[in-house]
N, C-alpha and C positions, 0 to 999 in steps of 0.2 A: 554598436554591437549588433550582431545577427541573434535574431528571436523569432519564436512561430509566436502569432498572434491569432485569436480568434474575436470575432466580430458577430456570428449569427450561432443563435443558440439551435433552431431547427439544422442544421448544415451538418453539426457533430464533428467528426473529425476532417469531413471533406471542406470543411470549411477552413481549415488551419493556412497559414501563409509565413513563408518566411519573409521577416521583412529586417531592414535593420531600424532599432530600438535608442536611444540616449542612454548610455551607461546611467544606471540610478544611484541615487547620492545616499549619504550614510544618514540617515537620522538619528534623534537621541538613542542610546544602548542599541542602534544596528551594527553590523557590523556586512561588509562588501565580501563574496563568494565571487572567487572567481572557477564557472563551474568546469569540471573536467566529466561529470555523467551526470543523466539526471535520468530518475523512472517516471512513468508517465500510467495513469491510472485512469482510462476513457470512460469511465461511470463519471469522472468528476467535470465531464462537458454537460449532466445533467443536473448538475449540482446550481443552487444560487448565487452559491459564493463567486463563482465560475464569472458570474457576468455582474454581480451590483456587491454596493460595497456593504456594510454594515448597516447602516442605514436605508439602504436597498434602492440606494443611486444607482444608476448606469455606472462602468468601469471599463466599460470595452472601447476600442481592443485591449482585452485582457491577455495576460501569458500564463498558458496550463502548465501542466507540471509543478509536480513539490516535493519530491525527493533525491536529495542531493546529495552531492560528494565533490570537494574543490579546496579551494586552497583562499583561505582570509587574502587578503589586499587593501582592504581599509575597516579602519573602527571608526563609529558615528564617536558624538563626545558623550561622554559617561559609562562609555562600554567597559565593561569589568568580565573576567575572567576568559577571554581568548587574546590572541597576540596576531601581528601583522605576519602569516610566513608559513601559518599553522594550519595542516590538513586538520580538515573537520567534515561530517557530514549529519545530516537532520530533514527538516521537514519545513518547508516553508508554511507561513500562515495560508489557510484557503482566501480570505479574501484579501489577498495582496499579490501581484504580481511574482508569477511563480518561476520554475528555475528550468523551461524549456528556450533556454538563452543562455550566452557567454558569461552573465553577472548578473547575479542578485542580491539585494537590500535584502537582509534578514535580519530578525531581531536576534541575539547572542544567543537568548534562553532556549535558542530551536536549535540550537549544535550542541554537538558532544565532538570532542579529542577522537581522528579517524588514524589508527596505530600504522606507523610504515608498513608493517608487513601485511595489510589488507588491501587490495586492491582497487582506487573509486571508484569501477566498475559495481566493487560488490557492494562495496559502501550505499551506492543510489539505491541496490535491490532489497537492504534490509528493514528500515524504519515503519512498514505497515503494521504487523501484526499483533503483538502483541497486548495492547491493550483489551483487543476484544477478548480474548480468551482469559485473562488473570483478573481486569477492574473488572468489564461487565459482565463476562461467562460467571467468572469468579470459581474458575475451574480447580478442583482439590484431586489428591490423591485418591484412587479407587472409580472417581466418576467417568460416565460413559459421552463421548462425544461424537456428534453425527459431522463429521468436514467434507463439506460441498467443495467440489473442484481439488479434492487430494494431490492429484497430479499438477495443479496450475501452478503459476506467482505465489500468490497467496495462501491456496490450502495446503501448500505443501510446507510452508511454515508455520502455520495453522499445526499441521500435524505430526510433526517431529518436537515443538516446543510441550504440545498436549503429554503425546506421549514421555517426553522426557521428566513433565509435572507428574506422570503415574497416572496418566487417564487410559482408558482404552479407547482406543480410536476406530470409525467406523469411516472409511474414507468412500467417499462416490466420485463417479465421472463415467465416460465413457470406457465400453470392453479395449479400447485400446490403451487405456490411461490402468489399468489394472497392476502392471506388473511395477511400475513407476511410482504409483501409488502405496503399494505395498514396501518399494525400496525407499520409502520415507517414514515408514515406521506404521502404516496403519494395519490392525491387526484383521482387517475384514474389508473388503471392497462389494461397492452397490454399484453394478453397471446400468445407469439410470436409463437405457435405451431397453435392456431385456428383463431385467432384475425389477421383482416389486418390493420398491422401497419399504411398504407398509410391514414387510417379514423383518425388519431389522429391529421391530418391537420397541417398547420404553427406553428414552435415553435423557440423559441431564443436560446436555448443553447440543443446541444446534449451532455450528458457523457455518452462517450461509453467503453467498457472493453471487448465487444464481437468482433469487426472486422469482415472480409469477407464481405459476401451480406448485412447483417444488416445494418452494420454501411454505404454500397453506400446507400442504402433505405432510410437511415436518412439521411444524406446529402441532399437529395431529399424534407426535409421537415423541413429547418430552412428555416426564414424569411430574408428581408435583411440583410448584417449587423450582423445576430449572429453568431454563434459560433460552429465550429464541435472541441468537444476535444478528444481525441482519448489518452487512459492509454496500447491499446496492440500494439505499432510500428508504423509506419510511415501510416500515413494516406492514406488510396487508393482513398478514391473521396472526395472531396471537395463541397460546399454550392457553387450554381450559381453565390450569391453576398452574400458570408461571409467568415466568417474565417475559415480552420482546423488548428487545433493545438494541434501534438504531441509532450509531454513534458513527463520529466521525472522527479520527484518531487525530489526538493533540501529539505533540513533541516533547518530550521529557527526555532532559537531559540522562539521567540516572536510567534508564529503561533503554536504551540507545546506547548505554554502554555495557549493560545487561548483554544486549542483544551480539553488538558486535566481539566480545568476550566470547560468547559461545561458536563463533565462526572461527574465532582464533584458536581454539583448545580443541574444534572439531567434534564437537557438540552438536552445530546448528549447520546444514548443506545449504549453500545457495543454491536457487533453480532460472538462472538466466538461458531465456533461450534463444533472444535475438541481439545484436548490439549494434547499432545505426549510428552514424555520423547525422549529423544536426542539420546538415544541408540535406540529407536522406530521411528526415523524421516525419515528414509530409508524409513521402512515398511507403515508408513501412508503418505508421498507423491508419491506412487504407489498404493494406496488402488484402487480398481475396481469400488466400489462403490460412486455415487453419495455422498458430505457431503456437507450442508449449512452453511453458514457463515465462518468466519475466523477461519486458525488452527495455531495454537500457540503452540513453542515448549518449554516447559517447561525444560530448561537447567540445574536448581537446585529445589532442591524439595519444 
């Protein structure tokens, strides 16, 4: 099978190679994806899991990517509750061999049931978000939240889920991301190049996905008691009297059907903004140029 693989963790994304791969076998309770899109998430070339296994072996060449959308092809033995034929889409484990490839070994427990009338396109875009805003935010009705990259992949799911929970949303990004921002539901935008962040006062939950100065600055401006979540690594400053909490989002079956239900009923906007063919996935995670929203690699046509 054709797969990008990575080998050198300084290299980042210019390090990726298409190479062909040994279709992987089923293990106990896996089950075989055969993939039609996958998303790809370039924070996770910094990540551990990325290059050693559990035990913090080497595993490389490893295969990035882990959010998927495809169609079952094989059950490992003991697999319960998917069938051979069956769209599904999920979250591959981090440290296992991920789904920038025509097929991946997945455990059952990381799919959920992907409805016909959903797209695998959209399917690969949706599995990130939600954990950090409902487990770790622990976001309620009336509470205020600061969404870094409003306009991106991720804040823009970040901010239509928020807002849908009854939070108010304070979204940032660049003066060009303003109006895109706001058509996601956030009720105020911080244009982080002109705008001084520090005027948007006390707030209860930060999601951040930018790090560095940003995310200390935020820190500086939750109330007691709330919450800095952090999606790019370990946390560098912490709330005087709250929480940080860098997490790496697991796969739940049940939250995954959450998720994709509300894209169905038009609840929930996907924000794909680029779609590449797999022999093209080198070339568009090196592109030069600025692109919005989610890129999604089209694995089969």
């Amino acid at each position: 099978m054709k797969a990008i693989v990575v080998t050198d963790q300084a290299a980042g994304t210019a390090g990726m190679k298409l190479v062909e791969r040994p279709e992987p076998p089923a293990a106990i309770n896996d089950v075989i994806v055969q993939i039609h899109a996958s998303g790809f998430v370039p924070t996770e070339l910094a990540w551990p899991s990325t290059w050693t296994d559990r035990r913090d072996r080497d595993r490389t060449p490893s295969i990035p990517g882990h959010e998927l959308a495809g169609v079952v092809t094989a059950l490992g033995y003991g697999t319960t509750g998917l069938s051979v034929g069956q769209r599904v889409f999920g979250l591959a484990d981090w440290h296992r061999d991920g789904t920038l490839a025509e097929y991946v070994a997945i455990e059952a427990r990381n799919l959920a049931p992907l409805p016909g009338d959903v797209d695998f396109t959209v399917g690969a875009s949706l599995p990130i978000s939600w954990q950090g805003l409902f487990e770790h935010g622990r976001l309620q009705a009336g509470k205020s939240v600061l969404a870094h990259g409003a306009a991106g992949a991720v804040g823009s799911m970040v901010t239509q889920l928020a807002r849908e929970a009854g939070g108010y949303v304070i979204g940032t990004g660049r003066a060009a991301d303003r109006q895109k921002a706001l058509d996601f539901g956030a009720q105020e935008f911080v244009d982080l190049d002109n705008d001084a962040l520090e005027d948007v006062g006390g707030v209860d939950l930060v999601f951040d996905v930018i790090g560095g100065d940003i995310q200390k600055r935020s820190a500086g401006l939750i109330r007691a008691r709330g919450t800095l979540v952090s999606i790019v690594g370990p946390t560098e400053a912490r709330p005087a009297d709250g929480l940080a909490v860098d997490f790496v989002v697991e796969s739940d079956r049940a939250q995954l059907s959450e998720i994709v239900q509300r894209v169905r009923d038009g609840r929930l906007r996907t924000n794909i903004g680029n779609v590449s063919a797999l022999d093209d996935a080198v070339a568009t995670f090196n592109a030069t140029e600025r692109r919005a929203g989610k890129t999604v690699i089209r694995v089969r046509p």
